[in-house]
C-alpha positions, -999 to 999 in steps of 0.1 A, spaced: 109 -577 455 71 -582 453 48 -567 429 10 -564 429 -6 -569 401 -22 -546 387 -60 -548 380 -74 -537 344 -109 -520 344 -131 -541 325 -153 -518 296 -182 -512 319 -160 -499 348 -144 -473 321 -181 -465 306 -186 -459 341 -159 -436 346 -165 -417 311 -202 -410 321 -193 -388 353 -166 -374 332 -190 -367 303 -216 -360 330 -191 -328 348 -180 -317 312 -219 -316 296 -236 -303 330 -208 -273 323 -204 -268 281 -237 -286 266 -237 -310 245 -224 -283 217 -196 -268 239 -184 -300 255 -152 -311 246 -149 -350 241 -111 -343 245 -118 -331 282 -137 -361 287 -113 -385 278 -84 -368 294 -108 -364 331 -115 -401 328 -73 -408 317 -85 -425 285 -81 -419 247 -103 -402 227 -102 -431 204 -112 -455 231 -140 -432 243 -156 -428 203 -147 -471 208 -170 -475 234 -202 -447 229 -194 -443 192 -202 -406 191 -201 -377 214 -239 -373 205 -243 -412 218 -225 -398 248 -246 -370 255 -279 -395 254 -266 -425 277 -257 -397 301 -291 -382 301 -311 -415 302 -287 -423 333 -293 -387 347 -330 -392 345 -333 -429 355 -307 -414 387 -340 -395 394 -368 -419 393 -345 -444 413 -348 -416 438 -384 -409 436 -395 -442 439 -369 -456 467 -389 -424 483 -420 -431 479 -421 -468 486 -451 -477 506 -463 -443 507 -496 -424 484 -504 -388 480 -489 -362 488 -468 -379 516 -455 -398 487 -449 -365 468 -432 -346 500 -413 -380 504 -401 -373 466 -398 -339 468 -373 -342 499 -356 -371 484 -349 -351 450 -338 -321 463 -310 -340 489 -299 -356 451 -290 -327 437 -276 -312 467 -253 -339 468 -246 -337 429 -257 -302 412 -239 -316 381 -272 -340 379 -296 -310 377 -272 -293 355 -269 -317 333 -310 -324 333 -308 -290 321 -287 -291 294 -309 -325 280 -342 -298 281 -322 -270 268 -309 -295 240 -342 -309 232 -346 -293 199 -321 -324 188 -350 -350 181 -332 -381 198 -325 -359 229 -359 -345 229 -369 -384 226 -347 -395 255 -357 -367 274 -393 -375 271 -391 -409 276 -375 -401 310 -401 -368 321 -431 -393 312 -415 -421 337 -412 -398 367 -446 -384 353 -459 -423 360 -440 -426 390 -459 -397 411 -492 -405 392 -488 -438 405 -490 -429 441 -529 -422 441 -524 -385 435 -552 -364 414 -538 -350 381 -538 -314 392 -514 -326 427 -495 -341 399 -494 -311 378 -487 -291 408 -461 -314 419 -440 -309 386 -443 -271 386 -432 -268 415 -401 -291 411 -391 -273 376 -396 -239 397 -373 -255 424 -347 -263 392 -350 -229 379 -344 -214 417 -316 -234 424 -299 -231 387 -297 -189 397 -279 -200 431 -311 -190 449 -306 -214 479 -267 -205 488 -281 -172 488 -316 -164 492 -335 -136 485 -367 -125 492 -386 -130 462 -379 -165 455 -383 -177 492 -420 -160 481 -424 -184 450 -411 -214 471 -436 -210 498 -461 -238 498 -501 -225 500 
């Protein structure tokens, strides 16, 4: 009789797998109301191991936003490569929205960092990560008030889609979406 081995995950494959399991359980419950317990047990690890490897479920909560937000600028800029302006904007814009339609746990858990930003290390990371994508568009050629309408429009977009607005439109919010 044959066996196959089996293959152990090295740490980074299981900081990995805790991070979309911390990722599902924060976007849901906060940082307050997630349970480290459901973590552990979605990503078939100890608790001990997981307090092991991020130290604490606060540590936990910031790795996964820095990743959420750097998830977002990868986006923006594999977007806007070779392109300035606005196209570069729309290009962003288009590329950002398809993210989170593929993942709504990754706006809801860029949610839960703003909504948990009274925490001075989350307000920090979460910062660190608005002023990067802030960079990003600015970096395309952009005037400061496309940028500023850029943003306002994308938080709008956040706030839209949070309320379920695009399974099921209504009126009024196809009205705020509407580009002039």
């Amino acid at each position: 009789m044959t066996t196959t081995p089996s293959t152990r995950k090295t740490a980074e494959e299981r900081r990995e797998e805790i991070l979309v399991a911390a990722r599902e359980e924060f976007a849901r419950h906060g940082l307050h109301g997630g349970s480290t317990d459901a973590i552990a047990r979605r990503a078939g690890i100890s608790q001990p191991y997981l307090f092991r490897l991020f130290g604490t479920k606060k540590e936990l909560f910031l790795e996964g936003a820095r990743r959420c937000l750097q998830q977002t600028h990868d986006a923006f800029a594999r977007a806007g490569e070779g392109l300035h302006g606005e196209e570069a904007m729309h290009a962003m814009g288009e590329a950002y929205a398809a993210l989170i339609a593929d993942n709504p746990d990754l706006l809801r858990a860029q949610m839960q960092g703003y909504a948990a930003s009274d925490d001075p290390d989350i307000r920090e990371v979460m910062r660190d990560g608005y002023r990067r994508l802030v960079e990003l568009v600015e970096s395309t050629g952009a005037s400061a008030e496309e940028v500023s309408r850029f943003f306002a429009y994308g938080m709008l977009f956040n706030v839209v889609t949070m309320m379920g607005l695009h399974a099921k439109p209504e009126p009024w919010a196809d009205r705020l979406l509407e580009k002039h």
